[in-house]
C-alpha positions in Angstrom: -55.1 -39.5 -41.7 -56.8 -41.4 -39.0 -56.8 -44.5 -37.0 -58.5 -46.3 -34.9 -57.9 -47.5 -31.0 -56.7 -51.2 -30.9 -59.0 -53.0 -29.3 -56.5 -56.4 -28.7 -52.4 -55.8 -28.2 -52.0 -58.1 -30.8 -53.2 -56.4 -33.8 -50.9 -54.0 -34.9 -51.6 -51.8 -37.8 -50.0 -48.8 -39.9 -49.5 -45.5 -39.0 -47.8 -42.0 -39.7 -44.2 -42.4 -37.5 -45.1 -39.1 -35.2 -44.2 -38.9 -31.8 -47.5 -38.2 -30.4 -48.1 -35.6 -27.2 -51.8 -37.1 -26.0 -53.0 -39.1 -23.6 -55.6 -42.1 -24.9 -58.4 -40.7 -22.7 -61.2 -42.7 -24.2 -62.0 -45.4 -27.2 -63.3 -43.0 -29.7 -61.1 -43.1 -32.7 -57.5 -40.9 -32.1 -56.9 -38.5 -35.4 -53.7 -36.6 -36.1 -52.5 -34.4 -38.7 -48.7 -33.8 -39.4 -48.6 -30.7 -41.3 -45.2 -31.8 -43.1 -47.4 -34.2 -45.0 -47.4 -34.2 -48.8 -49.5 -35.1 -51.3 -49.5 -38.3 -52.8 -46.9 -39.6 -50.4 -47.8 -43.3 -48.1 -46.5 -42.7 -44.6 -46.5 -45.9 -42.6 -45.9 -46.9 -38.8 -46.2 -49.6 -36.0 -48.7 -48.2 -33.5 -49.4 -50.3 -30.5 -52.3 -50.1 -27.8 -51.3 -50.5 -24.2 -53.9 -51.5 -21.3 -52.5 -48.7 -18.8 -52.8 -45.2 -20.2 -50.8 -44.0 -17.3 -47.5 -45.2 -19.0 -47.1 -42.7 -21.8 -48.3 -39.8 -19.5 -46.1 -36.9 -19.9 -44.3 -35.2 -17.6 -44.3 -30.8 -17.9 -41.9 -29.7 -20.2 -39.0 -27.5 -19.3 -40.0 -23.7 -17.4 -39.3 -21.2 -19.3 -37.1 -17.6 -19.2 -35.3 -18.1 -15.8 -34.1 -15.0 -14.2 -33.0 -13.2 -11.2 -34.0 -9.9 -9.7 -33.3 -8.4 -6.5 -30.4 -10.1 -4.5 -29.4 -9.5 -0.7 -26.8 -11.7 1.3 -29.0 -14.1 2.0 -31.9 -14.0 -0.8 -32.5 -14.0 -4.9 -35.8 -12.9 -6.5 -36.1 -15.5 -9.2 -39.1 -15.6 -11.8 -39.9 -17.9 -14.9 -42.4 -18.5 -17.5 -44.7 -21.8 -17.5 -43.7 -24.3 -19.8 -45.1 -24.5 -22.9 -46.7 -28.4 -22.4 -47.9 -28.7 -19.1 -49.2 -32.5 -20.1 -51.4 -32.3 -17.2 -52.3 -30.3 -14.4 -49.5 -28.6 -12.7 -49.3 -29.1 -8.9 -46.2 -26.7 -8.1 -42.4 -26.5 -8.7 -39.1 -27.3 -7.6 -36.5 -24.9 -7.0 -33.3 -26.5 -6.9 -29.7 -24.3 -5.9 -26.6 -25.9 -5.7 -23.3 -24.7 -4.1 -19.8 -26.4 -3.3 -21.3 -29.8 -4.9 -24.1 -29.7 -2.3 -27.9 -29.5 -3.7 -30.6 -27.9 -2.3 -34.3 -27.5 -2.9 -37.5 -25.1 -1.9 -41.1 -26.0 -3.2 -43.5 -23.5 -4.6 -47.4 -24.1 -5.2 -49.0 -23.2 -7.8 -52.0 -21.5 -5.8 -49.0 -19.2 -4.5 -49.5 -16.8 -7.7 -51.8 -16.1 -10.4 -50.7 -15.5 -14.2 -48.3 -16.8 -16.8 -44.8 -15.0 -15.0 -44.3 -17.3 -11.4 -42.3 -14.9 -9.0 -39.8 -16.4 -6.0 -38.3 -15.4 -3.3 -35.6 -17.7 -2.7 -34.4 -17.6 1.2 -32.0 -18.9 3.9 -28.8 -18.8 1.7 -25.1 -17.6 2.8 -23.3 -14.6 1.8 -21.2 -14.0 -1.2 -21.3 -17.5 -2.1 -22.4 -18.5 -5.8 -25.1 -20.7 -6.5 -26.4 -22.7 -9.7 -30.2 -22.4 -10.1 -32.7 -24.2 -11.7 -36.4 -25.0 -11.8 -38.7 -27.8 -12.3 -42.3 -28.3 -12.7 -44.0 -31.2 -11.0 -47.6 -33.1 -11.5 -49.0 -35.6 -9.5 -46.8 -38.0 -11.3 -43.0 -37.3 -11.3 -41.5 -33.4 -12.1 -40.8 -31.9 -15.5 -37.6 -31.0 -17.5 -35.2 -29.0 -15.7 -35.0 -25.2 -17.0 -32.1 -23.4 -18.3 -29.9 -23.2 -15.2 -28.5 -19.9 -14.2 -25.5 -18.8 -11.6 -25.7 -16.1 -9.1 -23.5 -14.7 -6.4 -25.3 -13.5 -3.1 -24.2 -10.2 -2.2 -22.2 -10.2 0.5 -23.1 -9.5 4.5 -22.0 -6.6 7.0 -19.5 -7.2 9.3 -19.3 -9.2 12.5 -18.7 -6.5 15.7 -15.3 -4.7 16.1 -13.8 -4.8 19.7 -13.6 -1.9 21.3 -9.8 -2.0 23.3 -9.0 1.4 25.1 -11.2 4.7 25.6 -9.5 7.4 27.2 -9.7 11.2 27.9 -6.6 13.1 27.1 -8.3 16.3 26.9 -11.8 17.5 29.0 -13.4 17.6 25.7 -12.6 14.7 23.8 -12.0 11.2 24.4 -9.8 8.6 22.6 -11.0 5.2 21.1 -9.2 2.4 20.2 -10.8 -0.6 18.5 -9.5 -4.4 16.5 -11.2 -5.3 13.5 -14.2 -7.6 13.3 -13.0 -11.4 13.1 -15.9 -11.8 10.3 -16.2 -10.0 7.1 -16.5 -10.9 3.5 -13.7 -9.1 1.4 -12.5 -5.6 3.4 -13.5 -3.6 5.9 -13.8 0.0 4.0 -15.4 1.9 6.7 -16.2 2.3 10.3 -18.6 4.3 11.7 -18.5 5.6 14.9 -21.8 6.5 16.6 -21.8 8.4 20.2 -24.3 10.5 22.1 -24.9 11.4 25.7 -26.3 9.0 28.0 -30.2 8.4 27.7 -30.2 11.3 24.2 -32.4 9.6 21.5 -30.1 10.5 18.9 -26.6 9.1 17.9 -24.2 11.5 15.9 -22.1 9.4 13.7 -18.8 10.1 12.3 -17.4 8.1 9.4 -14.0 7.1 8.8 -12.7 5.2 6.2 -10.0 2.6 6.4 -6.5 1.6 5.9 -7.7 -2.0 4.6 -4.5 -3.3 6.4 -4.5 -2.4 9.7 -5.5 -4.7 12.1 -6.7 -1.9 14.9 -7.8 1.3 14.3 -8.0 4.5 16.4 -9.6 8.3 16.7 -10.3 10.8 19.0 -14.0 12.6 19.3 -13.5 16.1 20.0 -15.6 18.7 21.1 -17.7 16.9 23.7 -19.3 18.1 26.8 -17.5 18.2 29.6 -18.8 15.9 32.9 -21.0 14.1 30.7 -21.8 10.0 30.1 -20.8 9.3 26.6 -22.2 5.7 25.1 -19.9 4.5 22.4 -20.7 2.2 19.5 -18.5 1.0 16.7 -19.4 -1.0 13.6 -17.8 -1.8 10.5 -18.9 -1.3 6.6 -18.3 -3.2 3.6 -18.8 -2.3 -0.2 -21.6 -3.8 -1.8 -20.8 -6.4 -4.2 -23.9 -6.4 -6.1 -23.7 -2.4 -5.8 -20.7 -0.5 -5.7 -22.7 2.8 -4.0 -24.1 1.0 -1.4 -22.0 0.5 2.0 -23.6 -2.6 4.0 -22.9 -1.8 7.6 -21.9 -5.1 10.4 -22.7 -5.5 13.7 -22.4 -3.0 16.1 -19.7 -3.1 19.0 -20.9 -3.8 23.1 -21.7 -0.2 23.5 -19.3 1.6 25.7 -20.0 4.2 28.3 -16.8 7.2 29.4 -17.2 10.3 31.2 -15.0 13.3 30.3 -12.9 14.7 32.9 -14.3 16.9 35.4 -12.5 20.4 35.3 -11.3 20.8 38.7 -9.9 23.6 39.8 -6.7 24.9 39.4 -4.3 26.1 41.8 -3.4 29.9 42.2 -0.9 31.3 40.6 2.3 32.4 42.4 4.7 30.0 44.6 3.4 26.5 45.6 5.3 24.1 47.4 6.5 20.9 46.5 3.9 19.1 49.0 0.6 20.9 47.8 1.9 19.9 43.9 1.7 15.9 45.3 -1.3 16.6 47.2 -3.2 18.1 44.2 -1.6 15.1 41.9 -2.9 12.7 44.1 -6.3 14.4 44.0 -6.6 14.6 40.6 -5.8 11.1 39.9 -8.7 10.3 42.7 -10.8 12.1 41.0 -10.1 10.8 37.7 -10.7 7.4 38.4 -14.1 8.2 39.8 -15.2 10.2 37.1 -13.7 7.8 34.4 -15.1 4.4 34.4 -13.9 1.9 31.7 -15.1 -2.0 30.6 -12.9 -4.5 32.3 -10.8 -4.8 29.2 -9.6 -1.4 28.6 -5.9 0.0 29.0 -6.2 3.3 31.2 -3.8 5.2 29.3 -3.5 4.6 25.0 -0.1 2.0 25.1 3.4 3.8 24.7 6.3 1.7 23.4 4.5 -1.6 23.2 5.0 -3.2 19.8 2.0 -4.1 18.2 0.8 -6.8 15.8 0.5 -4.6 12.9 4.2 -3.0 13.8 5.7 -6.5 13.7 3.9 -7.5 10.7 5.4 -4.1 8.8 8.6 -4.9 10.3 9.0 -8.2 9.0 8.2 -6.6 5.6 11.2 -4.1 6.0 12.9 -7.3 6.7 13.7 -6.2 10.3 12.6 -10.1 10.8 13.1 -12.2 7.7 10.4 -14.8 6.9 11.7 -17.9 5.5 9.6 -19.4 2.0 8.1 -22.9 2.6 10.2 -24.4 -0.2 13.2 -23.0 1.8 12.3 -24.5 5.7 13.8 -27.9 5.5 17.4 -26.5 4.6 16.8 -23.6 7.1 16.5 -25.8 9.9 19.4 -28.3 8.7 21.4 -24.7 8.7 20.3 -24.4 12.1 21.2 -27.6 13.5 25.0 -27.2 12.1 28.0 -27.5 14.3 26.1 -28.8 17.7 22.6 -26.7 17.0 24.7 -24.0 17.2 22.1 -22.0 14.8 19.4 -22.5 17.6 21.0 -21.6 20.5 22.3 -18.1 19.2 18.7 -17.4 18.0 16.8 -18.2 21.3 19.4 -16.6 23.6 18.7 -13.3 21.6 15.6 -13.5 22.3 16.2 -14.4 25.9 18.2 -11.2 26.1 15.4 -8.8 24.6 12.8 -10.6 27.2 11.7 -9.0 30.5 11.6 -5.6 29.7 8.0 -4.5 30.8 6.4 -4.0 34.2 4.0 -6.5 36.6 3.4 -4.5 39.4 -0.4 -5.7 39.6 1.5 -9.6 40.0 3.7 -8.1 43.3 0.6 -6.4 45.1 0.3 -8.0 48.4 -3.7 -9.5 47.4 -2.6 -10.9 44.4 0.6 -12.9 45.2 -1.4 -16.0 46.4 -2.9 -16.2 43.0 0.4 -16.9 41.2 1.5 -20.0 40.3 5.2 -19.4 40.5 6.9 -16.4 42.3 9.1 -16.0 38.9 5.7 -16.2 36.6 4.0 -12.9 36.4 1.6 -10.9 33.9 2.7 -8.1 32.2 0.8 -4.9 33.0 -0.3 -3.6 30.2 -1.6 -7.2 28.3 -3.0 -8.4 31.6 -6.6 -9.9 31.4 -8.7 -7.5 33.7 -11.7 -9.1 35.4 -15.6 -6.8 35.2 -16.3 -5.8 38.8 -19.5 -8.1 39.7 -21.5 -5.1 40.7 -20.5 -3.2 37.0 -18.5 -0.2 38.7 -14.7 -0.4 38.7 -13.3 -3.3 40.3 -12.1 -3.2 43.8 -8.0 -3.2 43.9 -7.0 -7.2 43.3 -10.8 -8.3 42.3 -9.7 -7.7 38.9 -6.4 -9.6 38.9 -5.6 -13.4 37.3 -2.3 -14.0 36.0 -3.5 -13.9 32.1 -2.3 -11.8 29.3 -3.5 -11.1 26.0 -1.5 -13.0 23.1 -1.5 -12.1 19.0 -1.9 -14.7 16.8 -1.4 -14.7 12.7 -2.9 -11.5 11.6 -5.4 -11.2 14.7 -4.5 -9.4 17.6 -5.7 -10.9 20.9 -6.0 -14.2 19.8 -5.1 -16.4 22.8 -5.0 -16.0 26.5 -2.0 -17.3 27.9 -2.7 -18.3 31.4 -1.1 -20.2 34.2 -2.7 -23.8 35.5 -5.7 -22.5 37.9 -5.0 -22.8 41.4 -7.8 -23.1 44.0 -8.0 -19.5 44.9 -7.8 -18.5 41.2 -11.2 -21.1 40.0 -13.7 -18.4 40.1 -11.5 -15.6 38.4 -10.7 -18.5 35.5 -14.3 -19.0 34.9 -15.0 -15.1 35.3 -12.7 -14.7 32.4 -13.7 -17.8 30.1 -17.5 -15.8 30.6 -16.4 -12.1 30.2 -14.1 -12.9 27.3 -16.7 -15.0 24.9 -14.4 -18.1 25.1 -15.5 -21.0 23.6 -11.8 -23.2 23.4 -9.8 -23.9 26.6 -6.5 -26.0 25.8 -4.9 -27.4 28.6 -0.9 -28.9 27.7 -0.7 -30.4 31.3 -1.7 -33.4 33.3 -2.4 -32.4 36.9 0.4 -34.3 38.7 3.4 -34.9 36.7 7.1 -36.3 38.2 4.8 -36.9 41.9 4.8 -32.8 41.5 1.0 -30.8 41.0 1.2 -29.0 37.9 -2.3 -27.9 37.8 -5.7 -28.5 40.2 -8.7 -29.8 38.6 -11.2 -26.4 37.9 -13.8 -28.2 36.4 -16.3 -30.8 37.6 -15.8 -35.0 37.4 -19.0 -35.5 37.0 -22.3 -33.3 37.6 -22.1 -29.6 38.4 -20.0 -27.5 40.2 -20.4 -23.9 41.2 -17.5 -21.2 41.0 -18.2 -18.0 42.1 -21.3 -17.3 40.1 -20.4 -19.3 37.4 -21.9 -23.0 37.3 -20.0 -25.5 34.9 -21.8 -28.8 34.0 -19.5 -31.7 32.9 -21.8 -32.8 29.2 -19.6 -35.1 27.8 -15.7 -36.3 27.9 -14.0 -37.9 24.7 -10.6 -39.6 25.6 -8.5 -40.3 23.2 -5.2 -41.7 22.4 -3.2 -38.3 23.2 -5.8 -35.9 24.4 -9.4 -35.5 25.8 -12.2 -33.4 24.6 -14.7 -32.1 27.4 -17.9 -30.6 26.6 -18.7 -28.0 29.2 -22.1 -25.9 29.7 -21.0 -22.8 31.7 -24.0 -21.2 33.4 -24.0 -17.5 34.2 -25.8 -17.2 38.1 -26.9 -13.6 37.8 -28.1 -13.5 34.1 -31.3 -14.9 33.2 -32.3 -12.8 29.9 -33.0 -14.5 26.8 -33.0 -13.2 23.4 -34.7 -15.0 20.2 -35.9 -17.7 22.7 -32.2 -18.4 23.7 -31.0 -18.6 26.9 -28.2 -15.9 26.8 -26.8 -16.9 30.5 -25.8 -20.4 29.2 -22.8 -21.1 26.9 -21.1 -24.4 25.5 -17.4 -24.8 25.4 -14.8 -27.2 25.0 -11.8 -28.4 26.8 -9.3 -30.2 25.0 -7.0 -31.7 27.4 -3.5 -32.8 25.5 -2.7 -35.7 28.0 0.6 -37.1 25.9 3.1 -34.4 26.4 6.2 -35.9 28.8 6.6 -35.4 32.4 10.1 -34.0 30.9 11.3 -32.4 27.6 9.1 -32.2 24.3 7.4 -35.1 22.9 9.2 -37.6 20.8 6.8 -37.2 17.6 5.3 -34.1 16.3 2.9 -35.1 14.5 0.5 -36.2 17.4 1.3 -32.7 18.8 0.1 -31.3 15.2 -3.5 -33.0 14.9 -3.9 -31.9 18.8 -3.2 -28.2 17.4 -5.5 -28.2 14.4 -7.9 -29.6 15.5 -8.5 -27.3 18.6 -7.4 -24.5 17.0 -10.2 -25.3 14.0 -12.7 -25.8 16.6 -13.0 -22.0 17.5 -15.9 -20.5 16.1 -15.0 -17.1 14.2 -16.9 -15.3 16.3 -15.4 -16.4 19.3 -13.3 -14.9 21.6 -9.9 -15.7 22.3 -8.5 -19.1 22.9 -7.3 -19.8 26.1 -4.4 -22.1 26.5 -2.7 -22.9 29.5 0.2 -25.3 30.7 1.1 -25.0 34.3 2.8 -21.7 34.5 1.1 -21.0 31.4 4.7 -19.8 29.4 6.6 -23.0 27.7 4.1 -25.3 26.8 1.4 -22.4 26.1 4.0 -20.4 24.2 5.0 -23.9 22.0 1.4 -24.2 21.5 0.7 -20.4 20.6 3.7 -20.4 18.1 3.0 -23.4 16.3 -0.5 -22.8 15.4 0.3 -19.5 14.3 2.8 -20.2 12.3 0.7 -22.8 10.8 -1.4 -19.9 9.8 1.2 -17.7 8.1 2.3 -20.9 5.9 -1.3 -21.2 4.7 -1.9 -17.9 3.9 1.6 -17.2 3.0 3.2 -20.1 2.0 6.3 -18.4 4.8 6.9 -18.7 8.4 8.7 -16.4 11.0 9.4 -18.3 13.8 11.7 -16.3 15.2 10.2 -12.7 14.6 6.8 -13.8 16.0 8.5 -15.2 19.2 10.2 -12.3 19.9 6.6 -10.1 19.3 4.8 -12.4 22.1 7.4 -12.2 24.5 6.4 -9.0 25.3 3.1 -10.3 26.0 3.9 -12.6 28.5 7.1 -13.1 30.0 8.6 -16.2 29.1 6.8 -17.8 26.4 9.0 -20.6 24.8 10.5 -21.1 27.9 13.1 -23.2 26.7 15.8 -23.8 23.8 14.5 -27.3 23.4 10.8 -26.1 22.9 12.4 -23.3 20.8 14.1 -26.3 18.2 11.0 -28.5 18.5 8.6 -26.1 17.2 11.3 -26.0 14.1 10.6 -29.9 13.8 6.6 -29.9 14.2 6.5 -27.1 11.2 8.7 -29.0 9.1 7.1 -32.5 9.7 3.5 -30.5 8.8 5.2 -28.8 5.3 6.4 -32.1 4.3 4.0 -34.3 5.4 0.9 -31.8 4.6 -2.4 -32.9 6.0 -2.2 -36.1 7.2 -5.9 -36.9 8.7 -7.6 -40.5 7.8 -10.8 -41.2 8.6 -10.7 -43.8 11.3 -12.4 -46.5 9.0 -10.3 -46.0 5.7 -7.1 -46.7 8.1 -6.8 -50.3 7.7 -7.5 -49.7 4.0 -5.1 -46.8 3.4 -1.9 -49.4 5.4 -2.6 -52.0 3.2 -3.0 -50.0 0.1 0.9 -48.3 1.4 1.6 -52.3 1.6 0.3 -53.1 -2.1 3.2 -53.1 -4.1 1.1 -53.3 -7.4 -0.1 -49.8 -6.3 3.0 -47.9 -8.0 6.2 -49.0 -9.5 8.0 -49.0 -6.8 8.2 -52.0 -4.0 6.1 -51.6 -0.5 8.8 -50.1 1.7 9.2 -47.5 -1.2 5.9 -46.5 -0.7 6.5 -46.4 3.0 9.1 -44.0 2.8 7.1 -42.1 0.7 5.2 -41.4 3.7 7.7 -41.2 6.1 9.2 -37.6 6.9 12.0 -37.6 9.4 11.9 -35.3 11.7 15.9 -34.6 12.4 17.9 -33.5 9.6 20.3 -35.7 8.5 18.9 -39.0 10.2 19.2 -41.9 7.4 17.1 -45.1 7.2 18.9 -48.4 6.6 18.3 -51.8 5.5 18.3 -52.5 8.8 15.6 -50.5 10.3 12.6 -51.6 7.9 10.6 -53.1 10.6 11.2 -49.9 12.9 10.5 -47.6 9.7 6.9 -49.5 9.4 6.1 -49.2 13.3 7.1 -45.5 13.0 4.5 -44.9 9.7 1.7 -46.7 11.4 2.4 -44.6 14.5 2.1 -41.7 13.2 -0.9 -42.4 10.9 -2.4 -43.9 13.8 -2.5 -40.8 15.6 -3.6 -38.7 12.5 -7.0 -38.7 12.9 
């Protein structure tokens, strides 16, 4: 059969009803043969002529054989087949991969390769997360059919760097290390690897230990090391392959760590010694052990004794030695603890006053250090204490490593926060010393500086500009101020170090200050829920790879310990749909002295938890706010009249406070109020 072009659009003639795959390239006449023709059979359809031949050209049909090869944490090998109608000359493809309803794409030319089978290596993508592929080819006009799409899972990545807390000596020959699990992995941490060797050796031995997938810290001794010799100390955790089971993907390695062993003095003769020369010779040896032992600013000197930890709390309150309380159950919990006159409250908190206090602060009492407290009564437990790096590297001069800060846990992380007092003048460059040393990238403030015509706190960072504290210079970048609370962006500038790594600057840092400006001069706030948004939002603002955060009040114990408390109980009811309010007070307190510092902050961190498990998350965009009031407002929203749906929203914080008829209009203030300060 054949047919000629149409040489007017108004003549129309018969024709075999084909869809046809060419492009009218010329006037000659067109033929076609349909192989599913028979004989003696009249096949007729319209055919018309168009004027622009570009508007049946075909786009590439779809590629072909999509598949995946090698796959790393953060790369897939893909390759695919050409398709089998190009319809024109093919300038490239399009690689699209699409994860948590987000689309991406990487281009690929076609003078990249060479043969039928395209190879590519697709880059730049995150760990152990699952992505949907697909490919398309693309001509100069538009891109082809989409392939058959396939889904992958990146393998995942190694773990972030473990923190090395205590190395110690308790023999000549070995030394003890103590160390808290990366803050970053994907799955479990199955093994560390410890890697040592003498100062300036080439070579690392390497011991391998795997892990109680549990534990929070871990701990070891290396034996049989020379004696008098500089040991370097790195730690880095390993995680099973997902892709491969065989294969152990190692993390980041720890700040390596240098110890010396002890130096084997010698001993006394035998026979009768007096009680003087036994001091003298204890004296000496402890002399000589602190020269000979030198540690990282945040080690313990001795491996703690009788210090409960984070993991020994956490396995108590699974014996039940301190009962969580279920979500579903916290409402009638705290109506059982406001019965007969809060009596429920006040026999918790004074147990808890009672087990307080037990530990030492003899580095608070030393005569150099007493200016740089606060408050006589507010000290910082010995063995949490935050110590300062001596500027010059060596061990710190007696009271150059002292500001009243201790180490805090949080929800299954030891070290979490830094509880600190409100910096005084004397104590500016120490505060910034720590914020550097520690990685810190949140500082939360729960004070304003004067409060009641009384300072509660002096101003440690800059108005406006620059200021310089110590050797620490802090730039004022930008200050947010909102209804409750002020963000401060602050660049913090490291005087003495001026390496850069990857074309980064690795003496500058950006942190944040967020300033809660609405708690009262006297008592706890009024609402919780401003309280709660302040909380999340800081708390979400640490990077994972951060240090601690530092929050601070003025004496750095009631406000800081609300804060502390609340946040990580917050936490715990995510991850465990149960809170321990009171077993996870009790833990801190023998962090920092104090924390919680009174009943009434005790029963207000009660009525923050319960407003956020019954009120959930309660963020609005600012600019859906009008429409989300009126839509409460709409009675033709839901069966149920407008102030319905306003109570629907409302959560009470007291037990056992009703709403009348007569408090609609205070009910509506009270809604808008608190979605008002939301978001």
């Amino acid at each position: 059969m054949s047919w000629a072009r149409i040489a007017s659009a108004a003549q129309l003639a018969a024709a075999l009803a084909v869809v046809l795959r060419i492009l009218f390239a010329s006037a000659d006449p067109l033929a076609y043969t349909d192989e599913q023709t028979y004989e003696q059979t009249t096949y007729t359809a319209p055919v018309s002529s168009t004027e622009n031949d570009s508007d049946i050209y075909r786009v590439p049909t779809k590629p072909l054989n999509l598949s995946s090869h090698g796959i790393t944490s953060t790369t897939i090998e893909l390759s695919w087949a050409e398709p089998d109608y190009a319809n024109g000359i093919i300038s490239g493809y399009r690689i699209y991969y699409m994860h948590s309803n987000y689309t991406n794409v990487q281009m690929y030319r076609t003078d990249e390769y060479d043969g039928p089978v395209i190879e590519f290596l697709l880059k730049e993508l995150e760990p152990y997360t699952e992505y949907k592929i697909w490919v398309k080819a693309y001509t100069w006009k538009n891109e082809g059919e989409p392939s058959d799409h396939i889904i992958r899972r990146t393998d995942i990545s190694g773990p972030s760097a473990p923190l090395i807390l205590n190395v110690t000596c308790p023999t000549h020959d070995s030394v003890y290390i103590q160390w808290a699990r990366p803050n970053l992995f994907w799955g479990s941490i199955d093994y560390y690897f410890i890697n040592y060797r003498i100062e300036n050796d080439n070579r690392y031995e390497e011991i391998e230990l795997m892990t109680e997938k549990s534990h929070l810290e871990s701990a070891m001794i290396i034996p049989n090391l020379t004696m008098n010799s500089v040991y370097e100390i790195v730690v880095r955790g390993g995680t099973r392959s997902a892709i491969d089971n065989r294969l152990i993907i190692r993390g980041e390695g720890s700040a390596p760590q240098k110890v010396r062993g002890i130096r084997d003095c010698n001993r006394a003769p035998p026979g009768v010694i007096c009680a003087c020369l036994a001091v003298m010779l204890m004296i000496t040896s402890f002399v000589l052990w602190k020269k000979c032992f030198h540690t990282a600013y945040y080690f313990l000197d001795y491996p703690p004794r009788n210090v409960p930890t984070l993991q020994e709390w956490e396995n108590s309150e699974q014996d039940g030695e301190r009962t969580a309380v279920a979500i579903q159950k916290f409402v009638q919990h705290v109506a059982s603890l406001h019965a007969d006159g809060d009596i429920g409250f006040s026999k918790e908190y004074e147990f808890i006053q009672s087990e307080s206090g037990k530990f030492t602060a003899e580095n608070s009492q030393y005569v150099e250090n007493k200016a740089k407290n606060r408050y006589l009564n507010i000290l910082a437990y010995d063995h949490t204490r935050v110590q300062l790096l001596s500027c010059g590297g060596g061990p710190p001069k007696k009271g150059h490593d002292y500001v009243n800060a201790n180490y805090i846990d949080g929800w299954q992380r030891t070290r979490a926060y830094i509880g600190t007092q409100g910096p005084l003048p004397p104590t500016f460059d120490g505060f910034w010393r720590m914020v550097w040393e520690q990685r810190v990238s949140i500082v939360v403030m729960i004070t304003n500086l004067v409060e009641r015509g009384r300072k509660k706190c002096d101003m440690y960072w800059p108005k406006k500009g620059s200021e310089t504290y110590g050797y620490i210079q802090v730039t004022l970048l930008r200050e947010d101020v909102m209804a409750t609370y002020t963000i401060r962006t602050l660049q913090i500038r490291h005087m003495k170090v001026k390496k850069r790594k990857n074309g980064v600057n690795m003496g500058e840092r950006i942190i944040w200050q967020y300033h809660y400006t609405g708690w009262p001069d006297h008592g706890v706030p009024e609402h919780p829920l401003p309280v709660l948004s302040f909380i999340r939002k800081s708390s979400n603002a640490n990077p994972p790879d951060a240090g601690p955060i530092v929050v601070h009040c003025s004496a750095g114990v009631g406000r800081t310990g609300t804060y502390i408390v609340i946040d990580a109980m917050l936490k715990q009811a995510k991850c465990k749909n149960e809170v321990n309010v009171f077993g996870f007070l009790k833990h801190i307190r023998t962090q920092r002295n104090f924390l919680v510092q009174t009943e009434e902050q005790y029963v207000f961190i009660h009525h923050a938890l319960q407003e956020a498990i019954e009120s959930g998350e309660t963020n609005i965009e600012a600019n859906n706010l009008l429409e989300y009031v009126q839509d409460m407002l709409n009675p033709n929203n839901a069966n149920t009249d407008a102030w319905n749906n306003l109570e629907a929203q409302y959560k009470v914080p007291f037990c056992g406070t009703k709403q009348t008829a007569h408090s609609k209009f205070s009910l509506f203030v009270d809604v808008t109020f608190k979605i008002a300060f939301s978001w």
